[in-house]
PDB file of N, CA, C and O in Angstrom:
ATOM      1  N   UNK A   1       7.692  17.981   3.635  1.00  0.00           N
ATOM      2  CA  UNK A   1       6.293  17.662   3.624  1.00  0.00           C
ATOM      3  C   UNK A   1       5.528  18.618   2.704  1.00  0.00           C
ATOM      4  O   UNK A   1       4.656  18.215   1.934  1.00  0.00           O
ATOM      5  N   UNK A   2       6.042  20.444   2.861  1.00  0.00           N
ATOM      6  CA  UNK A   2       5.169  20.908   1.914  1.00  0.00           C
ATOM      7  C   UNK A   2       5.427  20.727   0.726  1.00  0.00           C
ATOM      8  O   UNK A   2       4.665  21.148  -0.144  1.00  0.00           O
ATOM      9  N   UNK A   3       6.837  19.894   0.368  1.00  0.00           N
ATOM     10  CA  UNK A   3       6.884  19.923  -1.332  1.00  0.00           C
ATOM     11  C   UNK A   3       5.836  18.730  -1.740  1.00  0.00           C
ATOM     12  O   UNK A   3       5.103  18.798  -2.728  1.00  0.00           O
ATOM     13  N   UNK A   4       5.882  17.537  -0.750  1.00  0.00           N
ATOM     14  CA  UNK A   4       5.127  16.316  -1.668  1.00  0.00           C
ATOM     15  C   UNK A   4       3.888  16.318  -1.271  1.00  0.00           C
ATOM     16  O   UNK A   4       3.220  15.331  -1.576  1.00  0.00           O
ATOM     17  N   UNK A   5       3.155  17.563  -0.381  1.00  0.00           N
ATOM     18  CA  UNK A   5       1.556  18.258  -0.441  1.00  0.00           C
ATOM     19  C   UNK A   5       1.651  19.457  -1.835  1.00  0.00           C
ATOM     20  O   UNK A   5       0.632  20.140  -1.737  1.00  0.00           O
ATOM     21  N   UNK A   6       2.212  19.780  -2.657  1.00  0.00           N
ATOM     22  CA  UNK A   6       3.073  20.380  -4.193  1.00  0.00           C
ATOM     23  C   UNK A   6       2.885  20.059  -4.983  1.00  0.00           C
ATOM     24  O   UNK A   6       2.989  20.752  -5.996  1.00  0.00           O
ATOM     25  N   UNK A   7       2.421  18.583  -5.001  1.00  0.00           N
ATOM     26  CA  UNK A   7       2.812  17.301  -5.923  1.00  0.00           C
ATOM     27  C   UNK A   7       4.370  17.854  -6.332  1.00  0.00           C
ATOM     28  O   UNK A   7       4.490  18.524  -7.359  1.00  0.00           O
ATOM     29  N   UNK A   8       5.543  17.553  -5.501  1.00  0.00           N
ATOM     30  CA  UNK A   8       6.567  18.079  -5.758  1.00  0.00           C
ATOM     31  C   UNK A   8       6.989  16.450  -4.994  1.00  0.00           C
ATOM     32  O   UNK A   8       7.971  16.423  -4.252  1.00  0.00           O
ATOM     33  N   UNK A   9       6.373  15.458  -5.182  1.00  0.00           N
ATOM     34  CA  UNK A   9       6.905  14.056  -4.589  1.00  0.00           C
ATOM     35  C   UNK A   9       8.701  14.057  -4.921  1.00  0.00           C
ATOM     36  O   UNK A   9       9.478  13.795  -4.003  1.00  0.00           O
ATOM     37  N   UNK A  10       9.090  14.307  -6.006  1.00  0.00           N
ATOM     38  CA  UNK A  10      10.653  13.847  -6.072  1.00  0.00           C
ATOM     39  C   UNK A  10      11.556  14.486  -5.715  1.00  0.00           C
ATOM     40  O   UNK A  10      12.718  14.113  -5.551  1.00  0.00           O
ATOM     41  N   UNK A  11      10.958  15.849  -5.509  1.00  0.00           N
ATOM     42  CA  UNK A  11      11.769  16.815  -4.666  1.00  0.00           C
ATOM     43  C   UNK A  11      11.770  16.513  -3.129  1.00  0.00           C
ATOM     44  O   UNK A  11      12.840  16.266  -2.573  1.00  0.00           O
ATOM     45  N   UNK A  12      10.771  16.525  -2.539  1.00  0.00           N
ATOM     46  CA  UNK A  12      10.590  15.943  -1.329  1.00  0.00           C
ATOM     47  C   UNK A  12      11.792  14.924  -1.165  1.00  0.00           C
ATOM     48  O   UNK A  12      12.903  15.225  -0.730  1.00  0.00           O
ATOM     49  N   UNK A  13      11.314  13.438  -1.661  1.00  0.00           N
ATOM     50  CA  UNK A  13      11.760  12.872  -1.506  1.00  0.00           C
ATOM     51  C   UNK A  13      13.242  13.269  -1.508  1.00  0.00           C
ATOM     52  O   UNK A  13      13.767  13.501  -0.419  1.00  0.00           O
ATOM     53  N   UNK A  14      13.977  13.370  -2.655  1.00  0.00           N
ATOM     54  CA  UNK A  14      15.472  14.366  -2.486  1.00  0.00           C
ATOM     55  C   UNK A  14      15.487  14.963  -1.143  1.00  0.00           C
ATOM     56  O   UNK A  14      16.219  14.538  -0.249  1.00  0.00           O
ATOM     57  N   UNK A  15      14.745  15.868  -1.015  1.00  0.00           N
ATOM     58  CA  UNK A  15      15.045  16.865   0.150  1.00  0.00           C
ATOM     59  C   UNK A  15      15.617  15.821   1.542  1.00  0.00           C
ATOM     60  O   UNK A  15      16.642  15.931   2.215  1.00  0.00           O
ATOM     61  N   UNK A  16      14.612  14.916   1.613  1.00  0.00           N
ATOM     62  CA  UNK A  16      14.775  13.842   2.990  1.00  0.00           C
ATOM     63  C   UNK A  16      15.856  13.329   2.834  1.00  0.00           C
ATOM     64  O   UNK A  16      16.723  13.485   3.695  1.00  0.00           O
ATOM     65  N   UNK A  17      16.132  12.457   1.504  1.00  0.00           N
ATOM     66  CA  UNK A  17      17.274  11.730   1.385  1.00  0.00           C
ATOM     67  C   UNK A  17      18.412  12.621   1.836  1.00  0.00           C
ATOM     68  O   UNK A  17      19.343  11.914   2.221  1.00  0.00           O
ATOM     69  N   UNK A  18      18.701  14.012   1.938  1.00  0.00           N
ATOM     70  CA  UNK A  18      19.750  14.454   2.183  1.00  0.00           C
ATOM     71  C   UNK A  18      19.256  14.800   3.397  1.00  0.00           C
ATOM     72  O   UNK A  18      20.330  15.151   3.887  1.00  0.00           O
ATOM     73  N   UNK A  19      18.492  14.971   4.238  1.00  0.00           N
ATOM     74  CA  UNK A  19      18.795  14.739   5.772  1.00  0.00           C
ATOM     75  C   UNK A  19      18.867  13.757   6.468  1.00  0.00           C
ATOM     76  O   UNK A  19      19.022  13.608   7.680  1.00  0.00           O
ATOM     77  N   UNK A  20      18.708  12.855   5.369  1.00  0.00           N
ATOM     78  CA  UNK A  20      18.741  11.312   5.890  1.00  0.00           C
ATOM     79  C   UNK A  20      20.371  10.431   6.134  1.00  0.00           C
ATOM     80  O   UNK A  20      20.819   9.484   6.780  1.00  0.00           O
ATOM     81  N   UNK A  21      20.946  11.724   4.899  1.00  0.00           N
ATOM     82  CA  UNK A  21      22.295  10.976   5.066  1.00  0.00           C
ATOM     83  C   UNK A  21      23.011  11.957   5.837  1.00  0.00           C
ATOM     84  O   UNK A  21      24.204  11.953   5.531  1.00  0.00           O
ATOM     85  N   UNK A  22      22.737  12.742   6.667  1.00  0.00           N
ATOM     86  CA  UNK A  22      23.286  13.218   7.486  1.00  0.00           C
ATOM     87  C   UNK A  22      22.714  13.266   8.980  1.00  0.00           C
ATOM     88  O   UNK A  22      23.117  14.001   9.881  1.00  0.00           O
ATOM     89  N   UNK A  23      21.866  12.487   9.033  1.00  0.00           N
ATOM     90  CA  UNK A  23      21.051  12.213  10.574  1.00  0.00           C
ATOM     91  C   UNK A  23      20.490  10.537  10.300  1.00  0.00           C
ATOM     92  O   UNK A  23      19.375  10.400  10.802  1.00  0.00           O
ATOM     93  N   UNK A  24      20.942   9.404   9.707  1.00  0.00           N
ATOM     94  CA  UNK A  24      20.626   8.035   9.287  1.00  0.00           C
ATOM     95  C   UNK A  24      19.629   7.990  10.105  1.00  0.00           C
ATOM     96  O   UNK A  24      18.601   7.572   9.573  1.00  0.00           O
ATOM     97  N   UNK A  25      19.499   8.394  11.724  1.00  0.00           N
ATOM     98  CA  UNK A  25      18.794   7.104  12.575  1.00  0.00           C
ATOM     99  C   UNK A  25      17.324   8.549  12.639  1.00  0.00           C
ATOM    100  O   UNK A  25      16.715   8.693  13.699  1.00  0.00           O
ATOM    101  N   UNK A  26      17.055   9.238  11.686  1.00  0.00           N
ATOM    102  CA  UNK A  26      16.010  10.274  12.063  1.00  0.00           C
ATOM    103  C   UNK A  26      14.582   9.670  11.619  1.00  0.00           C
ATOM    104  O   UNK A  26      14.082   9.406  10.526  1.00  0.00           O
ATOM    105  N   UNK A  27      14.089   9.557  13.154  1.00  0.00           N
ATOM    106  CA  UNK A  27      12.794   9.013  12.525  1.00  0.00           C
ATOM    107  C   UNK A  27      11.383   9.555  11.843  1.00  0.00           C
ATOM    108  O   UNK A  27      10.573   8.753  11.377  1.00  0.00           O
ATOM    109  N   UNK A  28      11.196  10.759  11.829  1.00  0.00           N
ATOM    110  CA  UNK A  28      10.639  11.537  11.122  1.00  0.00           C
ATOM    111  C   UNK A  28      11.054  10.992   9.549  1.00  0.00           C
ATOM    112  O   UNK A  28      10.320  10.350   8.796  1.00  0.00           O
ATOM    113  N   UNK A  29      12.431  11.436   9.291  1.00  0.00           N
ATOM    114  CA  UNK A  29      12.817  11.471   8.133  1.00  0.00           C
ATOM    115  C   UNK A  29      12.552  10.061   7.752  1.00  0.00           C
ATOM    116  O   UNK A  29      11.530  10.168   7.074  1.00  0.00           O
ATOM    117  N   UNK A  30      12.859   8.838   7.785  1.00  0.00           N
ATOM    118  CA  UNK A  30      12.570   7.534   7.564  1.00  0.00           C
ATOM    119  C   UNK A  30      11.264   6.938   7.216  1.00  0.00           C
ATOM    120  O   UNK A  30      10.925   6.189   6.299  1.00  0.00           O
ATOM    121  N   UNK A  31      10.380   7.683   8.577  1.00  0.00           N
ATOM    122  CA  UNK A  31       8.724   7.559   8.541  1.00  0.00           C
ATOM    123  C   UNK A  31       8.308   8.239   7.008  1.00  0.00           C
ATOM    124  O   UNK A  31       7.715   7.599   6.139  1.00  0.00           O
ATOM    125  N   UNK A  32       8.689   9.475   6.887  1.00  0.00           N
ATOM    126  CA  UNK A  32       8.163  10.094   5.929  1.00  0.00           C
ATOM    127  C   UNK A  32       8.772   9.851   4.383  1.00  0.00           C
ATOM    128  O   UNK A  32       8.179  10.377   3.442  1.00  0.00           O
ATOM    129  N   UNK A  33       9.994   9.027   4.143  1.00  0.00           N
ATOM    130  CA  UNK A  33      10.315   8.093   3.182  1.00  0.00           C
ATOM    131  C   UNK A  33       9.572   7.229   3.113  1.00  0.00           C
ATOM    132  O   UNK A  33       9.098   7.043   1.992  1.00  0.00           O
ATOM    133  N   UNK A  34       9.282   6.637   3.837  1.00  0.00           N
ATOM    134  CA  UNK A  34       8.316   5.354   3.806  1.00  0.00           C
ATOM    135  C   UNK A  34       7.249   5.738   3.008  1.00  0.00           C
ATOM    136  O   UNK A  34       7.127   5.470   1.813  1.00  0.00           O
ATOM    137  N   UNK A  35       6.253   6.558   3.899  1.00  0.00           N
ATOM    138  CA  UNK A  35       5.198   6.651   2.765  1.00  0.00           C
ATOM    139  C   UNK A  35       5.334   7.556   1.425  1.00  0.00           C
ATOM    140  O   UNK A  35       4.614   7.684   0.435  1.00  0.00           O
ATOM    141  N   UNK A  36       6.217   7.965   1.709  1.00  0.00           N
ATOM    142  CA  UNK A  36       6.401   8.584   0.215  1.00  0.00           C
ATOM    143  C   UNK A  36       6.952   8.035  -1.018  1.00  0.00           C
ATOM    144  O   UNK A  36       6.833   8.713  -2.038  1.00  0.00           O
ATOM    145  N   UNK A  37       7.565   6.851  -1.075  1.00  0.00           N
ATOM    146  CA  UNK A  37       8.307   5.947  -1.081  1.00  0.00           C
ATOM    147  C   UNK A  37       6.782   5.052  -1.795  1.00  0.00           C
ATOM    148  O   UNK A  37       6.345   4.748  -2.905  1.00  0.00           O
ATOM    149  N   UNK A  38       6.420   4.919  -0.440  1.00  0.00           N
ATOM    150  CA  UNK A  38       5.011   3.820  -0.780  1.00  0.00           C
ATOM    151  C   UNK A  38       4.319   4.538  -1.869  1.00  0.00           C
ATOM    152  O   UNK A  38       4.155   4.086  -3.002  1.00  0.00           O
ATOM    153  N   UNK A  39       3.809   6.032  -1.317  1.00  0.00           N
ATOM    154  CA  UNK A  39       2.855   6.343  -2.278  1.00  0.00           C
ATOM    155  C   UNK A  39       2.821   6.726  -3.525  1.00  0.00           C
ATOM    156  O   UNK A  39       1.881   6.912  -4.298  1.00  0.00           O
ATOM    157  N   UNK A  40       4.561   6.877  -3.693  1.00  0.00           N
ATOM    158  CA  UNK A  40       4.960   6.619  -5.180  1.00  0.00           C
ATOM    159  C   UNK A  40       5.079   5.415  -5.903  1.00  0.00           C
ATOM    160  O   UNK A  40       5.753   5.423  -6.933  1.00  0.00           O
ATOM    161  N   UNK A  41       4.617   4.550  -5.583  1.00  0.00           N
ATOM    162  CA  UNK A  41       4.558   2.893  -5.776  1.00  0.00           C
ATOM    163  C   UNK A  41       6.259   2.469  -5.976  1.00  0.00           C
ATOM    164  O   UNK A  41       6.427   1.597  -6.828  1.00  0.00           O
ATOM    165  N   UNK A  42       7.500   2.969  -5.309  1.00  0.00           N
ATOM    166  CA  UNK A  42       8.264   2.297  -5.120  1.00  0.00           C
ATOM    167  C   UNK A  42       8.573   1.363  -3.965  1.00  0.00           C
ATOM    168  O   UNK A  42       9.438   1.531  -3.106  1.00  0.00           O
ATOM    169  N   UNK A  43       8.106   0.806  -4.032  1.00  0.00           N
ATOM    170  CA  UNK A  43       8.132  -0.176  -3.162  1.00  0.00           C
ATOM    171  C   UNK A  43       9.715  -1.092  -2.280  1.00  0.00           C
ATOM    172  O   UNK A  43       9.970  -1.701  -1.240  1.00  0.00           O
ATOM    173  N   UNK A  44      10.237  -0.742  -3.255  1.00  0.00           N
ATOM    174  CA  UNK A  44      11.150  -1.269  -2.369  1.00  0.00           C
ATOM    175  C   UNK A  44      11.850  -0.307  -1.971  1.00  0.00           C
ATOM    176  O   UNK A  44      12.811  -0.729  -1.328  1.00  0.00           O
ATOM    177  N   UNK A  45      11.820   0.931  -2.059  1.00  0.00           N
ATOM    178  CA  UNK A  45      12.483   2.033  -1.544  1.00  0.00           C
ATOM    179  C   UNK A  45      11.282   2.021  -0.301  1.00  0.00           C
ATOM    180  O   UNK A  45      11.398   3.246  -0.318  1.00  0.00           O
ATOM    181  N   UNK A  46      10.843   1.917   0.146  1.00  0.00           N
ATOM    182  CA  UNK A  46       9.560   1.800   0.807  1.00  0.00           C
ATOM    183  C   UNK A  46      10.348   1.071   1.992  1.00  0.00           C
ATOM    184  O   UNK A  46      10.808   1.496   3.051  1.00  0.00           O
ATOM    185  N   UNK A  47      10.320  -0.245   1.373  1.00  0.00           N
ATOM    186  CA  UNK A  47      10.674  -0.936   2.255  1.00  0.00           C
ATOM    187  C   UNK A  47      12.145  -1.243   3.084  1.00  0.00           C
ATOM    188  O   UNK A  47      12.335  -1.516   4.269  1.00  0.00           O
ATOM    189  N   UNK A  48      12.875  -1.116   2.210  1.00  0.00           N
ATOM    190  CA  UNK A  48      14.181  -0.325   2.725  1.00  0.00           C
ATOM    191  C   UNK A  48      14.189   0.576   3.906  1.00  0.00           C
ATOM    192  O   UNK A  48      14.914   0.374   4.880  1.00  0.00           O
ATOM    193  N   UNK A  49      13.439   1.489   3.807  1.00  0.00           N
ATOM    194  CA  UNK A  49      13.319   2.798   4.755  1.00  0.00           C
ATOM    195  C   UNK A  49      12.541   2.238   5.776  1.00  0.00           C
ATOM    196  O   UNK A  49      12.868   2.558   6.919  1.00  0.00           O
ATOM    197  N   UNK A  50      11.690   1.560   5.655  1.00  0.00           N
ATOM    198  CA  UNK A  50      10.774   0.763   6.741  1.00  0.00           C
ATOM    199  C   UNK A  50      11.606  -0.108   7.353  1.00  0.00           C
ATOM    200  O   UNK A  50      11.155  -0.064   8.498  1.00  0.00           O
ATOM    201  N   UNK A  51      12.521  -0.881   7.384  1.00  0.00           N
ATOM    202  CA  UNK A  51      12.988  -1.839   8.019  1.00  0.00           C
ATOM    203  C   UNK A  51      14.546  -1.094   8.567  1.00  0.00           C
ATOM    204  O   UNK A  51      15.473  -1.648   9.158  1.00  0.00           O
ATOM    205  N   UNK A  52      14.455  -0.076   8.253  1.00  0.00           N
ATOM    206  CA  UNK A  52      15.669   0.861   8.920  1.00  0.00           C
ATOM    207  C   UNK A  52      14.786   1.240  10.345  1.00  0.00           C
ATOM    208  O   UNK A  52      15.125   0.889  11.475  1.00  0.00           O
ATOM    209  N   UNK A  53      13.677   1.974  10.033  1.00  0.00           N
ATOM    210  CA  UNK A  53      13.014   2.447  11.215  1.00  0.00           C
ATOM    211  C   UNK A  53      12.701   1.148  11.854  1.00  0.00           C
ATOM    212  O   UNK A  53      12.979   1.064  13.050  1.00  0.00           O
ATOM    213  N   UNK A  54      12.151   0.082  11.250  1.00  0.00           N
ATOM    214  CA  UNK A  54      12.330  -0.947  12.614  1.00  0.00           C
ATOM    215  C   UNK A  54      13.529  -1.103  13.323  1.00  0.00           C
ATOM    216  O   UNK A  54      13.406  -1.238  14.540  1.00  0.00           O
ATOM    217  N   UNK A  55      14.189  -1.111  13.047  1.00  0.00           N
ATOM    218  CA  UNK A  55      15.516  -1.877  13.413  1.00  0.00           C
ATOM    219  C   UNK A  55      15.875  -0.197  14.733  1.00  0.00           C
ATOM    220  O   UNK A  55      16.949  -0.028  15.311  1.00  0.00           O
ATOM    221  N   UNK A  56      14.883   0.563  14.833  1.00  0.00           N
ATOM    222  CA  UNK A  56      15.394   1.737  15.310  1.00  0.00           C
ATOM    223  C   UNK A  56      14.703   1.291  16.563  1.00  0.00           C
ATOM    224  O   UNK A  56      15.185   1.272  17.696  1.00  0.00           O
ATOM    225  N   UNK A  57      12.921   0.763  16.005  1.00  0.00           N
ATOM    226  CA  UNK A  57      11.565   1.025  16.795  1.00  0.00           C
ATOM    227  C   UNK A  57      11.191  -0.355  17.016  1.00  0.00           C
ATOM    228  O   UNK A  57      10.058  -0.473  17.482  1.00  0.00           O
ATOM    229  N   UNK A  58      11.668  -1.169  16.863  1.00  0.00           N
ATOM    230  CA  UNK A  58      11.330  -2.679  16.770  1.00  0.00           C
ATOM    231  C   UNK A  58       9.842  -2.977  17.434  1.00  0.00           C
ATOM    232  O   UNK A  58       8.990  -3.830  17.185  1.00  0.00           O
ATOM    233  N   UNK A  59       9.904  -1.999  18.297  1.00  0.00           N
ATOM    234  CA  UNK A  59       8.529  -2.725  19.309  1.00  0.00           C
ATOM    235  C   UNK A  59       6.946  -1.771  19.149  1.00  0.00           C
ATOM    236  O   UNK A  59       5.775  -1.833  19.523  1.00  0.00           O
ATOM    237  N   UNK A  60       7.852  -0.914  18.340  1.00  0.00           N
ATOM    238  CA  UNK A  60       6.102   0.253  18.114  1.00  0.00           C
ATOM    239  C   UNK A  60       5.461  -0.068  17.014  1.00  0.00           C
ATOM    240  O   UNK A  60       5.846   0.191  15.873  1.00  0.00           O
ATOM    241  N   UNK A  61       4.148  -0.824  17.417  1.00  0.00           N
ATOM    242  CA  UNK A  61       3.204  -0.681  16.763  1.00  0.00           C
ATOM    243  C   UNK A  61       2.593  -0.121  15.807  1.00  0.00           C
ATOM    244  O   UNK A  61       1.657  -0.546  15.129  1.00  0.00           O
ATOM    245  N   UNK A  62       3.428   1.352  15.740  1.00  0.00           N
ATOM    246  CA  UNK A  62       3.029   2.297  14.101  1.00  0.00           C
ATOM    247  C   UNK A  62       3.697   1.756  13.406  1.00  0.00           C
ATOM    248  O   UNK A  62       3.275   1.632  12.257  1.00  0.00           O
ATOM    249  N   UNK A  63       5.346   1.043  13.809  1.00  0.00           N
ATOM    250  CA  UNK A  63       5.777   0.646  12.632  1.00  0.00           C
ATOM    251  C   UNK A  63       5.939  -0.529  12.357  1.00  0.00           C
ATOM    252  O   UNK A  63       6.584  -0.873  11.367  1.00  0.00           O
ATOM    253  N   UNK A  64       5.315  -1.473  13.286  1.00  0.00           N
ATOM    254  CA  UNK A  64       4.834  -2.285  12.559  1.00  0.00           C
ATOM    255  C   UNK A  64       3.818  -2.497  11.486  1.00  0.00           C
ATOM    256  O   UNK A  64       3.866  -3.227  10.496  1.00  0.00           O
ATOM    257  N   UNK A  65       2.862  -1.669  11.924  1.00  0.00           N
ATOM    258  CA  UNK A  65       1.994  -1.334  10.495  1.00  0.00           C
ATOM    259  C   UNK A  65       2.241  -0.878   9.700  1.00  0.00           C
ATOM    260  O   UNK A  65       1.449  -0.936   8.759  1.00  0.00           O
ATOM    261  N   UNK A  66       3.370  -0.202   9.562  1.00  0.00           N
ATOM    262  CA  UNK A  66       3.813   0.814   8.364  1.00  0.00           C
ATOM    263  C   UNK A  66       4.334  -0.754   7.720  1.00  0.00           C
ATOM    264  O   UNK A  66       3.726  -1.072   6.698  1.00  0.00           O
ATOM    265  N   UNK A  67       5.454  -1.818   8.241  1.00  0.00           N
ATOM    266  CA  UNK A  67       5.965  -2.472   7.504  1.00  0.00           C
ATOM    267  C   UNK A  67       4.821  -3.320   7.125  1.00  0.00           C
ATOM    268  O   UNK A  67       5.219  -4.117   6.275  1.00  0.00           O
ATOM    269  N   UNK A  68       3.375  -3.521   7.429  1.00  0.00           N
ATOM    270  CA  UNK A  68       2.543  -4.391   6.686  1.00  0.00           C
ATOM    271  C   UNK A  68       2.397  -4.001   5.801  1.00  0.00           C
ATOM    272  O   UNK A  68       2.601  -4.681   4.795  1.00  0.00           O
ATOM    273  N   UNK A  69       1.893  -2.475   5.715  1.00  0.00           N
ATOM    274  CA  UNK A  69       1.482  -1.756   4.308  1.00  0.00           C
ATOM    275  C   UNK A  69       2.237  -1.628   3.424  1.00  0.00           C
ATOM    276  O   UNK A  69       1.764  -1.136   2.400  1.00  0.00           O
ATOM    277  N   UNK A  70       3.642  -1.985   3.422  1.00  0.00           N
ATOM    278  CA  UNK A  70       4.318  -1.895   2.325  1.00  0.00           C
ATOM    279  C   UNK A  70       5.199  -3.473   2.155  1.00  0.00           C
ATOM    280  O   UNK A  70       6.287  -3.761   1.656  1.00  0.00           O
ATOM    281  N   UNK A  71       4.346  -4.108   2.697  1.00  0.00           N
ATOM    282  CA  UNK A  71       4.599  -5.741   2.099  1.00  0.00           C
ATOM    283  C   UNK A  71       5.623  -6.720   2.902  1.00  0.00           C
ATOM    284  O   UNK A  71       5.926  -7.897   2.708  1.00  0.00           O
ATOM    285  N   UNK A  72       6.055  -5.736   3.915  1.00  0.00           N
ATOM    286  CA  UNK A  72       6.895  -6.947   5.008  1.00  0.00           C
ATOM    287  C   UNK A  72       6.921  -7.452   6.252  1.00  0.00           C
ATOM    288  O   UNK A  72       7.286  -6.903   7.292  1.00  0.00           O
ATOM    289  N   UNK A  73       6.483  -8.599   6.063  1.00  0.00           N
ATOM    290  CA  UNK A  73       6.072  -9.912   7.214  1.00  0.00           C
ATOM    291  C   UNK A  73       6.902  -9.351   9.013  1.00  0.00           C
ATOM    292  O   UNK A  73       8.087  -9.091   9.222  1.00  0.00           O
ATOM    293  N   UNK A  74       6.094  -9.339   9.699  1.00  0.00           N
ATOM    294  CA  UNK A  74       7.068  -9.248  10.854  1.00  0.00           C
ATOM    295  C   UNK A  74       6.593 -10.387  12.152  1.00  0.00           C
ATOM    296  O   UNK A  74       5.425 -10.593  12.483  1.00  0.00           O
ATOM    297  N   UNK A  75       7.471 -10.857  12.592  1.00  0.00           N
ATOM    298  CA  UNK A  75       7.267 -11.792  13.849  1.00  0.00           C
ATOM    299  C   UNK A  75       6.264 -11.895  14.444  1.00  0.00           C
ATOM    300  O   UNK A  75       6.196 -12.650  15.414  1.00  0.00           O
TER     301      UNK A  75
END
């Protein structure tokens, strides 16, 4: 978090991706891909990471909004 408050966005991002592949189901780490993800306008890295955390959180409401804001339809 303090690198992509840095403007150090791609480091960040790096940084997560490697706790990501060693803890997959971490929802911190996922949440905070998401918008970082988003707010780098990659979008489908965005959304990728968003529909992992659903598939974690299916029924919470934060992430369902997280998957509106980055463009995917939910039930």
């Amino acid at each position: 978090m303090a690198l992509n408050g840095a403007s150090q966005g791609p480091k960040a991002i790096q940084e997560l991706e490697t706790v990501l592949a060693k803890h997959p189901n971490d929802r911190d780490s996922l949440l905070a891909l998401t918008a970082f993800q988003r707010d780098a306008g990659n979008l489908d890295a965005a959304r990728n990471f968003a529909r992992r955390l659903s598939a974690l959180e299916p029924d919470n409401p934060e992430v369902r909004a997280l998957l509106r804001q980055v463009g995917v339809t939910t039930p």
